[in-house]
C-alpha positions in Angstrom: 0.0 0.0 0.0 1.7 3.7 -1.3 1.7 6.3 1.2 -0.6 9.4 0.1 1.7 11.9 -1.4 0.4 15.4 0.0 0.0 17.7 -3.6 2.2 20.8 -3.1 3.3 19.9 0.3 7.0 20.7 -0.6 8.8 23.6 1.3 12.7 24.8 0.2 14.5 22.7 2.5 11.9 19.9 3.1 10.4 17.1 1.2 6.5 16.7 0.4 4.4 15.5 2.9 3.2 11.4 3.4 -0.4 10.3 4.4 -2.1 7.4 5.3 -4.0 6.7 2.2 -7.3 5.9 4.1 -6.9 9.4 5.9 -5.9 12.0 3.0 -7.1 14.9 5.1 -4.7 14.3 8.0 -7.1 13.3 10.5 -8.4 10.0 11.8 -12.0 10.7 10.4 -15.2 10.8 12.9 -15.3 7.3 14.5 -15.2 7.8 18.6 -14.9 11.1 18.0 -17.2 11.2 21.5 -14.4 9.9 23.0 -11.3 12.7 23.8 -10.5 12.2 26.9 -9.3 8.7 28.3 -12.0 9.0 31.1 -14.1 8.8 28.5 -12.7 6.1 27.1 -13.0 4.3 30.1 -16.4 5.1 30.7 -17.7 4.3 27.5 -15.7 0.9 27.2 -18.0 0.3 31.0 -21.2 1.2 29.7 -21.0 -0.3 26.2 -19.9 -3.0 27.5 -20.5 -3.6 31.4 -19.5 -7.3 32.8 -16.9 -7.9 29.8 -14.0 -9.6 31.1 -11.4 -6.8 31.1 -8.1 -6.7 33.4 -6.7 -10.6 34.4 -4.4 -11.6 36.6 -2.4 -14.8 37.6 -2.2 -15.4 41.4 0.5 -17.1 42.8 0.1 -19.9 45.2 2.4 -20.0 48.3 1.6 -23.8 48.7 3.0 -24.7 45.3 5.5 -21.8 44.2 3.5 -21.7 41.1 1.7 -18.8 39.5 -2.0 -20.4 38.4 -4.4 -19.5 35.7 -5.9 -16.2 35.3 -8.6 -14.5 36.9 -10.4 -11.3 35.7 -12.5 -8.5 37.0 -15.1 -7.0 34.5 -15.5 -4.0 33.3 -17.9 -3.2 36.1 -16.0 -4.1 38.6 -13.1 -2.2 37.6 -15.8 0.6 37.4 -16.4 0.6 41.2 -13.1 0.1 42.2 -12.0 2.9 40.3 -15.1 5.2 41.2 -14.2 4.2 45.4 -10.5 4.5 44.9 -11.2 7.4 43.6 -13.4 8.9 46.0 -11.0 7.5 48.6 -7.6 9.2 46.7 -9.6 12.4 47.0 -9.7 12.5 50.5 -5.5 11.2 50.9 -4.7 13.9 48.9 -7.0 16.8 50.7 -5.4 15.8 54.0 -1.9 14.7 53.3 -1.2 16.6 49.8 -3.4 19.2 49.5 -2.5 22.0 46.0 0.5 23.6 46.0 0.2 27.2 45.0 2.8 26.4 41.3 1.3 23.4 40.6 -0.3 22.5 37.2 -3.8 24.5 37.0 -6.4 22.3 38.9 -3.9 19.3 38.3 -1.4 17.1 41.1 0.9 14.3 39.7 0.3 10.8 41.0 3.5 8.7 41.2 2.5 4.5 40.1 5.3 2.5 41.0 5.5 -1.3 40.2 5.4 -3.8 37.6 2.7 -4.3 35.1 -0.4 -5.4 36.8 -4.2 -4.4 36.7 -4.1 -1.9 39.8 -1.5 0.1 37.6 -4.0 0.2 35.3 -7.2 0.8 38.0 -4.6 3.7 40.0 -4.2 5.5 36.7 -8.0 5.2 36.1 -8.7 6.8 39.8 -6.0 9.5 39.0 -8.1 9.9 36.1 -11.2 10.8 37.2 -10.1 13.8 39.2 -8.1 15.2 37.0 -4.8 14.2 38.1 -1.9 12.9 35.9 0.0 9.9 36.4 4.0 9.6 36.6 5.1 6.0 35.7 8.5 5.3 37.5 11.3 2.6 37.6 13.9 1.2 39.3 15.8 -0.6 36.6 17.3 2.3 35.0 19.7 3.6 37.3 20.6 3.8 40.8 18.6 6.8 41.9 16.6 6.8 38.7 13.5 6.3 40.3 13.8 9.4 43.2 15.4 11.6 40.4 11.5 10.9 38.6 9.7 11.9 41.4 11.1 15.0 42.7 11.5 16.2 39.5 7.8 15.3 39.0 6.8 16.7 42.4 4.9 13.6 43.7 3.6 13.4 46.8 1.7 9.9 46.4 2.9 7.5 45.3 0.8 4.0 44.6 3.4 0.7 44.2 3.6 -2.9 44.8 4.7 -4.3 48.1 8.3 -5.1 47.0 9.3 -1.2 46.3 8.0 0.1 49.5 11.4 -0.9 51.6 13.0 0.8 48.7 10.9 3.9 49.3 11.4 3.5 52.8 15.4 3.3 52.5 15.7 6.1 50.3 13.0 8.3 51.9 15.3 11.2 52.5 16.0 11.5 48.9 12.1 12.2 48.5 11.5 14.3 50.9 8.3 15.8 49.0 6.3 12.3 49.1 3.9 12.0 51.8 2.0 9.3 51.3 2.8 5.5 49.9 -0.4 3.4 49.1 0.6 -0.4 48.6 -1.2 -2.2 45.5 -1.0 -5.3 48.1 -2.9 -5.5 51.2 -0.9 -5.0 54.5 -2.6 -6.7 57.2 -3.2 -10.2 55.4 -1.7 -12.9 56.9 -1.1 -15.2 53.6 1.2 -14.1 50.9 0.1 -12.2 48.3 -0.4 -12.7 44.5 3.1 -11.1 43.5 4.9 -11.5 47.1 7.4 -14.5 47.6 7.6 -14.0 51.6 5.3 -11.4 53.9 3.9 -11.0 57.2 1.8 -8.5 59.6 4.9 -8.2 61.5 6.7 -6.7 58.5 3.8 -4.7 57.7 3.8 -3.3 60.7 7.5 -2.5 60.8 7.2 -0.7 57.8 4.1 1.5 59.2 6.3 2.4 62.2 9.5 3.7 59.9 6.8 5.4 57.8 5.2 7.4 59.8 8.4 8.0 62.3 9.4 9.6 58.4 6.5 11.9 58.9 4.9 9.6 55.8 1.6 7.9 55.8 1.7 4.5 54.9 -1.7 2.9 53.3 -3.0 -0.1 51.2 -5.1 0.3 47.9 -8.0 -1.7 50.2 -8.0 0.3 52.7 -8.3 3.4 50.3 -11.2 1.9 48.6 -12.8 1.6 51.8 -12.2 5.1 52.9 -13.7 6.3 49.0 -17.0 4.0 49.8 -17.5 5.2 53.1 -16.9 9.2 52.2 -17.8 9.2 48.4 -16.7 12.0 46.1 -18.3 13.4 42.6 -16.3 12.9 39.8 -14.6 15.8 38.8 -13.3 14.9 34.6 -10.5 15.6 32.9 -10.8 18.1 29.9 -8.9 17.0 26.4 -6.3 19.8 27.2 -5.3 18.0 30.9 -2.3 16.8 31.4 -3.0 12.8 31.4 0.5 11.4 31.8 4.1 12.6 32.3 6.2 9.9 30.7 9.9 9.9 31.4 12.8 9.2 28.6 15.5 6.4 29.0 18.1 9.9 29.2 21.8 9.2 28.2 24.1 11.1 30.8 22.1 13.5 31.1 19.0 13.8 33.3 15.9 11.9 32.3 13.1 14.3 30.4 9.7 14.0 31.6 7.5 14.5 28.3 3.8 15.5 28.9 1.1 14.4 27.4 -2.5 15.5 27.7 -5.8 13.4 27.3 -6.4 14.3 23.7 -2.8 13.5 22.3 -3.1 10.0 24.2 -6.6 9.4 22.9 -5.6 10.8 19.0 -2.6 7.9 19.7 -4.7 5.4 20.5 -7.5 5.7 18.2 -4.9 6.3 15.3 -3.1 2.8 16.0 -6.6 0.6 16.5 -7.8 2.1 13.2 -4.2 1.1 11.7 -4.7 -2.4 13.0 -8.0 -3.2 13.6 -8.0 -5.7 16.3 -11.2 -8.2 16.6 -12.8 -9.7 19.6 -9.1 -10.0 21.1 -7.0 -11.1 24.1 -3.8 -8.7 25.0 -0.7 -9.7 26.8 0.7 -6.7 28.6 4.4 -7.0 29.3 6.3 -4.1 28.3 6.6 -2.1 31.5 3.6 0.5 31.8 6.3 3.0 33.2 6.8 3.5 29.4 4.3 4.3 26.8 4.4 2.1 24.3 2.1 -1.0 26.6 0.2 1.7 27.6 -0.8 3.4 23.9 -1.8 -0.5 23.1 -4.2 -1.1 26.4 -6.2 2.3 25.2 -5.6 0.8 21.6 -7.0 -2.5 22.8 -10.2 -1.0 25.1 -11.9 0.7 21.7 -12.1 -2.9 20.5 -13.3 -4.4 24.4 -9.8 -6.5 24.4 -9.2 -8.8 27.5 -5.6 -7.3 29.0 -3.9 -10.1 31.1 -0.9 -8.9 32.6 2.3 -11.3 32.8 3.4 -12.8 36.5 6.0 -10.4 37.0 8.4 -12.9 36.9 10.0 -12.6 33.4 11.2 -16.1 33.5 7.4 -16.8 33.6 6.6 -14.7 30.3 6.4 -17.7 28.2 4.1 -19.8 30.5 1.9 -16.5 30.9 1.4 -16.9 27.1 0.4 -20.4 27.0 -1.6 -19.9 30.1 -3.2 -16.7 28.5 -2.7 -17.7 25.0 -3.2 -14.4 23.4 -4.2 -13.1 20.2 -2.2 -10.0 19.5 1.2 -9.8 21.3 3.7 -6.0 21.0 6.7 -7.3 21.8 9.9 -5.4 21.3 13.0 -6.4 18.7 15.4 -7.8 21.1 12.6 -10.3 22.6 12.0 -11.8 19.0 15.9 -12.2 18.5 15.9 -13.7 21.8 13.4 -16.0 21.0 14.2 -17.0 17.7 17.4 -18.5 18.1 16.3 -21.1 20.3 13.4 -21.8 18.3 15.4 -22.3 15.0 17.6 -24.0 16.5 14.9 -26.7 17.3 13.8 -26.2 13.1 15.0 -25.1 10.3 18.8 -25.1 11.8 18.2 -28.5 13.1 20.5 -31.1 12.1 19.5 -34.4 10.7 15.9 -35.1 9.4 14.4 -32.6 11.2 16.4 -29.8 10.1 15.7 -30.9 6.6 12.0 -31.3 6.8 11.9 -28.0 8.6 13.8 -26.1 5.8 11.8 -27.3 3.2 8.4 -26.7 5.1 10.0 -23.1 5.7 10.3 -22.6 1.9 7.4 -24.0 0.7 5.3 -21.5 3.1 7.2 -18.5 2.8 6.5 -18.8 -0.8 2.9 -19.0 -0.1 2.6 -16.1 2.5 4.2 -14.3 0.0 1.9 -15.1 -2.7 -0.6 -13.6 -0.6 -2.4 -17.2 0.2 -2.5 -16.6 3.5 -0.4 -17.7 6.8 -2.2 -21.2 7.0 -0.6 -24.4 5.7 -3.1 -27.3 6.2 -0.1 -30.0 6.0 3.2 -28.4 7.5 1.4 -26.4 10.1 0.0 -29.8 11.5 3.1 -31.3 11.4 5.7 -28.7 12.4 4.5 -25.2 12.7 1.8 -25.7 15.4 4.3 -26.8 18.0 6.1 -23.5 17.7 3.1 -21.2 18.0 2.2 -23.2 21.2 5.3 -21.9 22.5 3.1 -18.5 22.3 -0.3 -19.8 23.2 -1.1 -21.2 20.0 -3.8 -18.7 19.2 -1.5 -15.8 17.5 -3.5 -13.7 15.4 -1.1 -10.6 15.1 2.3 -9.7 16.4 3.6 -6.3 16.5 7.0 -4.8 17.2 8.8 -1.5 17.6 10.9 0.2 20.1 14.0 -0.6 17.1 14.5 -2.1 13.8 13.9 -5.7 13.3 15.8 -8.4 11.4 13.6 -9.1 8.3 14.6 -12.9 8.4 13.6 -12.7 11.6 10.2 -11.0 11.0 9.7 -13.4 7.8 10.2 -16.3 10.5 8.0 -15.4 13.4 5.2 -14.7 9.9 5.4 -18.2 9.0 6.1 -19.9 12.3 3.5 -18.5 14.4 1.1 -18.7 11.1 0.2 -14.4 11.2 1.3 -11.1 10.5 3.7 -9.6 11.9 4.0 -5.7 11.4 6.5 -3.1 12.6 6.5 0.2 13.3 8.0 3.1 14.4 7.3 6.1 17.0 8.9 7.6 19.9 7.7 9.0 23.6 7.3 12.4 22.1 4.6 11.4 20.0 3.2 8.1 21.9 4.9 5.6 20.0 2.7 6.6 17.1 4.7 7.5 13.3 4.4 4.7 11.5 2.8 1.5 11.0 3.3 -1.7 8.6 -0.2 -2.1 6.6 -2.2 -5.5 7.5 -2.4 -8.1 4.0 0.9 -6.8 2.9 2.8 -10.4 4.2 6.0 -9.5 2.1 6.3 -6.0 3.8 9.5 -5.9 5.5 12.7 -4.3 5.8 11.1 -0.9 6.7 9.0 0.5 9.0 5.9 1.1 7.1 3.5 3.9 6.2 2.3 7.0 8.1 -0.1 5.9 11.1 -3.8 7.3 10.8 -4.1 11.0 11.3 0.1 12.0 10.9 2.0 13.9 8.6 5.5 13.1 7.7 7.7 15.1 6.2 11.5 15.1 5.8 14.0 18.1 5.9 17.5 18.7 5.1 20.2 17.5 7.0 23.7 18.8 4.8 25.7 18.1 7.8 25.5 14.8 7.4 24.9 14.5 3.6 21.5 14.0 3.5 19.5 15.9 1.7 15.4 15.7 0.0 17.0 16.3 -3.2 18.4 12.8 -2.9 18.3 10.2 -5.4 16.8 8.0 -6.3 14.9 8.6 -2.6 14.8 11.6 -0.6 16.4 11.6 3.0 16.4 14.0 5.9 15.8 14.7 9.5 12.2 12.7 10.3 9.2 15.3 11.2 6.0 14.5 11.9 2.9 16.1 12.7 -0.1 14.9 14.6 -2.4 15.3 17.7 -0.6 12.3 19.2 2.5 15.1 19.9 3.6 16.0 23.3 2.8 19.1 24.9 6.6 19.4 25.9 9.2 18.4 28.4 8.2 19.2 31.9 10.5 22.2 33.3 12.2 22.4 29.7 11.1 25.2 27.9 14.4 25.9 25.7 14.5 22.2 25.0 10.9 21.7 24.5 11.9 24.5 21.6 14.7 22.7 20.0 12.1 19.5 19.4 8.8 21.4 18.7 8.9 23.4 15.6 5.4 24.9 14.8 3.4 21.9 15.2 5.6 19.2 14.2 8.1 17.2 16.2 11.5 16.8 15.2 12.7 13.4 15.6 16.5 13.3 15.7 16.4 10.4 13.0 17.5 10.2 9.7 14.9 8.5 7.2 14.5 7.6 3.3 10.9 7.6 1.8 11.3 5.0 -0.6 10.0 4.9 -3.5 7.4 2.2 -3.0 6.0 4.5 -0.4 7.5 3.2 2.6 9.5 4.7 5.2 12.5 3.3 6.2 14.8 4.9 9.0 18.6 4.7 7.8 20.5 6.9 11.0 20.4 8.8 13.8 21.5 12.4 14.1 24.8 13.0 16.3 26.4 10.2 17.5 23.3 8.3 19.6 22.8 5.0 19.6 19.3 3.3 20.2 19.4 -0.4 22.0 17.7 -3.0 22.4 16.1 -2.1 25.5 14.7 1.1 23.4 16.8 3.3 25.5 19.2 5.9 23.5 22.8 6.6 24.4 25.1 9.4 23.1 28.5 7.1 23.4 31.2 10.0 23.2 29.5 11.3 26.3 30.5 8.0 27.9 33.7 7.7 26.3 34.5 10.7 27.9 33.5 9.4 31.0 35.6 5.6 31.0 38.3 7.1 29.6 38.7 9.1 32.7 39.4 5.4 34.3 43.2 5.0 34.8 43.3 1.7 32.6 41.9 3.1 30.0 44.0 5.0 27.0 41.7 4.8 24.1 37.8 3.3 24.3 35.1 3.1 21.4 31.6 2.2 22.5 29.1 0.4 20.5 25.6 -0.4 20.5 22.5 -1.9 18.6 18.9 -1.5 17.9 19.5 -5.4 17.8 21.5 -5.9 21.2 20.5 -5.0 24.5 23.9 -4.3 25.9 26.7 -1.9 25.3 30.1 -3.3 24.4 33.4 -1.4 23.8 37.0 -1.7 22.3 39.3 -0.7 24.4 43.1 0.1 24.2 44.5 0.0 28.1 47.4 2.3 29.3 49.8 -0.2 29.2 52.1 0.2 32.2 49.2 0.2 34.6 47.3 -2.6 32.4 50.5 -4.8 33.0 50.3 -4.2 37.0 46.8 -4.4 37.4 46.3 -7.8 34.9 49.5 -9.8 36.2 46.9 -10.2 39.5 44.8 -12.4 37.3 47.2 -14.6 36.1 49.6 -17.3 36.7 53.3 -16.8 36.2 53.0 -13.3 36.1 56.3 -12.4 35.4 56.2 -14.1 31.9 53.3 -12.6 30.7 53.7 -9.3 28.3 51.0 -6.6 27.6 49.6 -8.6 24.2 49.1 -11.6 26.0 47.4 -9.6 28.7 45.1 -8.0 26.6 44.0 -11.6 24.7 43.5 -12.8 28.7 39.9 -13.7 29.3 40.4 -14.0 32.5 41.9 -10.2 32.5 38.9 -8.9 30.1 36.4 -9.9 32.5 38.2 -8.5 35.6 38.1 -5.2 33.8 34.6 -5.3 33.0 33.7 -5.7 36.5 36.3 -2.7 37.6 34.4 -0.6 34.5 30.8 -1.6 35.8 32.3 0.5 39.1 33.7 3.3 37.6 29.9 3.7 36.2 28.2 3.0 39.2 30.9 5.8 41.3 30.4 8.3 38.0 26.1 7.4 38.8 25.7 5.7 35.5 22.4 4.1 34.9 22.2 0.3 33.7 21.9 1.0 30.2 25.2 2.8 30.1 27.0 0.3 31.4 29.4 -2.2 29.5 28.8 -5.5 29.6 31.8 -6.9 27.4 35.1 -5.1 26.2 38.2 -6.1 23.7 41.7 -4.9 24.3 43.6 -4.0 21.4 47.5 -3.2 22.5 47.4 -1.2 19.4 46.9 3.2 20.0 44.0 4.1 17.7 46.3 6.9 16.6 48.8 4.5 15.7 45.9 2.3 13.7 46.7 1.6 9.9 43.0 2.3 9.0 43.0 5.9 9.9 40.6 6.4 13.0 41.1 9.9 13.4 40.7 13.3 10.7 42.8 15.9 10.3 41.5 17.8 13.3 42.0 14.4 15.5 38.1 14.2 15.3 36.9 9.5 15.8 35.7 8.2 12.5 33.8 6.5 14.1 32.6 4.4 10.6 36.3 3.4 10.3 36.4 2.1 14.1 33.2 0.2 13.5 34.5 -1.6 10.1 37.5 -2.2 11.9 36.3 -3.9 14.8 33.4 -5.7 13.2 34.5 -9.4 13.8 35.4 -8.5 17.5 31.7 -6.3 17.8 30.0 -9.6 16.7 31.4 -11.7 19.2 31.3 -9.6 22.2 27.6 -9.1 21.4 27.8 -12.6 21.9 29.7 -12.6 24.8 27.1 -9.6 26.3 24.0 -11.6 25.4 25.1 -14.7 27.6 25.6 -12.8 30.6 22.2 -11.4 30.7 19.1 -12.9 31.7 15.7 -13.0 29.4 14.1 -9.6 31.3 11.9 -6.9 30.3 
């Protein structure tokens, strides 16, 4: 399917402007458009559709150690919870966190705090319906990461599973804004809880004691409800311009951005990517963390079509039980999870040795050929007899997979297409415009290798980047700096005003990537301006900025850091100072003495010492995970004294040289990286 080519659209300096063909006026025509705040979303998708199945959950038995099948709550019951929780939130925040005098007009921030479970989802409902805005927040991307998020979002309250509290309660005088904690798990029940390994009222009551000797009150979600039943509040709605959700970047060394959203750029996002896909009558897994938009853009996606939503266990070791317990229909998943996935599972086919391997391959041909043909994703005789056991592995009821977050593999893609017997479409977006620019088109089984066409109700457009050589006068495609346009923008970065200007021009948002619109009316993203990397974990990482920063350690001379859109972890070459290499190594080796810098450097034993003495450096320099380095490669030999010219005249990296260089080495300590990580999201 062509992209709709915008007559006359083209400016000196930027290309013409791409449509989604179904949407040539730029919007996302007039269906829902009663719906524009996510309130309303909410409150239609309870009263078209009351005692629907909606949010499900797996409980975990203590008896068994095992996580069981799931459990749901309707849509009407996640109606009263919400509408008490609600009413009870209104009174917390009257007596503990009342308006401050500079806050957002009308609006307080709401801090949610935990993994992906249905009370994120019910919390951020509640929030909702008094026209508070919620603050998603993590602890796995940095040390003080998740206190840096909420006094920079001013949170008072903050709702989060029973395992963060003693975090909260550790670190309290880092916050010392927050004034309430509400617990998503009940504190005075005897029994474990549904994602609690160990737990008692004694600890419950240890932590109420620190709390409040803190000057903080500590509550549970029940106990809230109860207070909104007995003292019940009106609802007081959001309007489209509210603030709905401050979502924080993956930052590089610099602090996090929190980007603001309001109810109508949220709903605009949603709408656009259920019109793009279309879901029917379907069952969600929700597994990317909620702290991040992208899950969250596809639960709003999935509640204008009455989806189920079952959340994982928690546990991501679990993730693949959680499928064949839930056994979805439409799965996002993220780049790195499919590559993680499909090496295992190709192993087991089509690069199986013996018979196997050779029925596999042939079976892999034959339906490739027909999915291609546009025949559809069923094979009558080589799903029965090899395909269905790897869709199993997924719940065996696969209807649509969809990635983004980074570029995917097309053999990868064109695997997962015929294995799990679906499509499975790309796309692309970022935070600042809810994960919502583009979109691979449904019935188009041989679309890959880009990441589609504009989304429903966005503009795209490309301007000049000379810089960098890249220019919409290119041929035979024009390239440039990625803009789009839409109501699914931000509003801008919270506290940011001159950066919130650099990004926003007029009403488009400038991306930061480089992209070609091909010819066939795709749009495929080819770069990145500056030197920024994108990983597999979706986070983005300016790498001189941290080679700045190890080289400061005294083993390092000369360091090159790399990264992938297809790798979750950041690996490096590094060149050590070689006197004090050769006294720090010889303490990992036997007979020392004999043992010259070369050697040294080729040591495994040596590399992985200084791994661990680089993960330090980070942690003292207050790194966050993602900017850590996971494997490394001494070279004895300078970069300035490197055949293949690493530097310019005005000792300026070529960084393209450094990375053809190094490309065997890069390849294996990828390798290296991926082993020493465990499957998490």
């Amino acid at each position: 399917m062509q992209s709709y080519k915008v007559p006359s659209s083209e400016a000196p300096g930027y290309s013409y402007v791409l449509r989604h063909p179904d949407f040539k006026d730029g919007t996302c025509g007039t269906e829902f458009n009663n719906i524009t705040t996510l309130w309303e979303l909410f409150r239609w998708e309870v009263v078209e559709f009351s005692k629907n199945e909606f949010l499900g959950t797996r409980s975990f038995n203590p008896r068994t150690g095992k996580f069981g099948e799931y459990s749901w709550i309707t849509t009407t019951d996640a109606s009263e919870i919400v509408d008490n929780l609600g009413s009870g939130l209104d009174q917390v925040y009257a007596k503990y966190a009342p308006m401050v005098p500079d806050a957002t007009p009308g609006q307080q921030p709401m801090a949610i705090f935990s993994n992906n479970r249905a009370e994120w989802i019910l919390a951020e409902f509640a929030a909702f319906r008094s026209r508070r805005y919620s603050v998603g927040i993590s602890d796995q991307l940095g040390v003080d990461y998740a206190e840096n998020t909420i006094n920079h979002a001013e949170c008072a309250v903050i709702v989060c599973s029973m395992d963060k509290i003693p975090r909260m309660l550790d670190r309290m005088s880092m916050t010392p804004g927050v004034k309430v904690i509400v617990s998503m798990d009940k504190l005075d029940c005897s029994e474990q809880n549904t994602y609690t390994q160990a737990f008692n009222r004694e600890i419950a009551a240890n932590w109420r004691l620190r709390a409040e000797s803190m000057g903080v009150v500590l509550l549970d979600m029940a106990q809230v409800v109860e207070i909104g039943r007995a003292q019940p509040t009106h609802a007081s709605p959001p309007t489209p311009e509210d603030i709905c959700t401050i979502t924080y970047t993956s930052g590089t060394t610099s602090a996090q951005k929190g980007v603001m959203r309001t109810h109508d750029s949220n709903v605009a996002a949603s709408k656009s990517i259920y019109l793009a896909l279309r879901p029917r009558n379907t069952t969600y897994l929700s597994f990317i963390p909620l702290m991040f938009c992208f899950d969250r853009y596809a639960i709003y996606a999935m509640m204008f079509e009455h989806a189920r939503i079952g959340m994982y266990s928690g546990n991501p070791a679990n993730l693949l039980d959680d499928m064949k317990t839930l056994r979805p229909a439409i799965i996002i998943s993220l780049p790195w999870l499919l590559n993680k996935l499909y090496e295992p599972i190709a192993a087991s086919t089509i690069k199986a040795g013996g018979l196997v391997g050779m029925l596999s391959r042939f079976a892999y041909k034959q339906k490739l050929k027909r999915v291609a043909a546009g025949k559809g994703f069923k094979h009558a005789l080589w799903d029965r007899l090899i395909f269905n056991k790897v869709a199993q592995v997924f719940g065996g009821r696969i209807e649509m997979l969809s990635t983004g977050g980074g570029a995917i593999d097309p053999a990868v893609q064109a695997f997962f297409s015929v294995t799990l017997s679906c499509e499975v479409l790309h796309g692309y977006g970022q935070t600042e415009n809810f994960a919502n620019g583009t979109m691979q088109v449904k019935g188009y089984p041989t679309s890959a290798g880009h990441s589609g066409i504009p989304v429903p109700g966005a503009d795209l457009q490309l301007r000049n980047v000379p810089e960098m050589e890249y220019l919409v006068t290119d041929s035979p495609c024009p390239r440039g700096e990625l803009m789009i346009r839409s109501r699914s923008g931000f509003s801008g970065y919270l506290k940011e005003p001159e950066l919130t200007n650099l990004v926003k021009v007029s009403d488009w948002v400038a991306t930061g990537d480089i992209a070609q619109f091909n010819a066939d009316g795709t749009i495929s993203i080819i770069d990145r301006m500056k030197h920024i990397i994108k990983t597999g974990r979706s986070f983005f990482i300016a790498p001189d900025l941290l080679e700045n920063i190890y080289s400061k350690h005294q083993l390092v001379k000369d360091i090159f850091i790399h990264g992938s859109v297809k790798e979750r972890e950041l690996v490096a070459i590094i060149v050590p100072d070689k006197e004090r290499f050769i006294s720090w190594a010889r303490g990992f080796v036997d007979n020392a003495d004999n043992v010259g810098f070369e050697e040294l450097c080729a040591n495994k034993d040596v590399t992985q010492a200084l791994v661990k003495e680089l993960k330090l450096h980070a942690s003292l320099n207050n790194l966050m995970y993602q900017e850590q380095i996971c494997a490394v490669h001494c070279d004895p030999i300078p970069f300035e004294k490197n055949s293949h010219g690493f530097y310019t005249s005005t000792y300026k990296l070529r960084r393209t040289a450094v990375l053809n260089h190094y490309k065997p080495q890069f390849a294996k300590l990828f390798v290296d990286a991926d082993s020493t990580i465990k499957l998490d999201v």
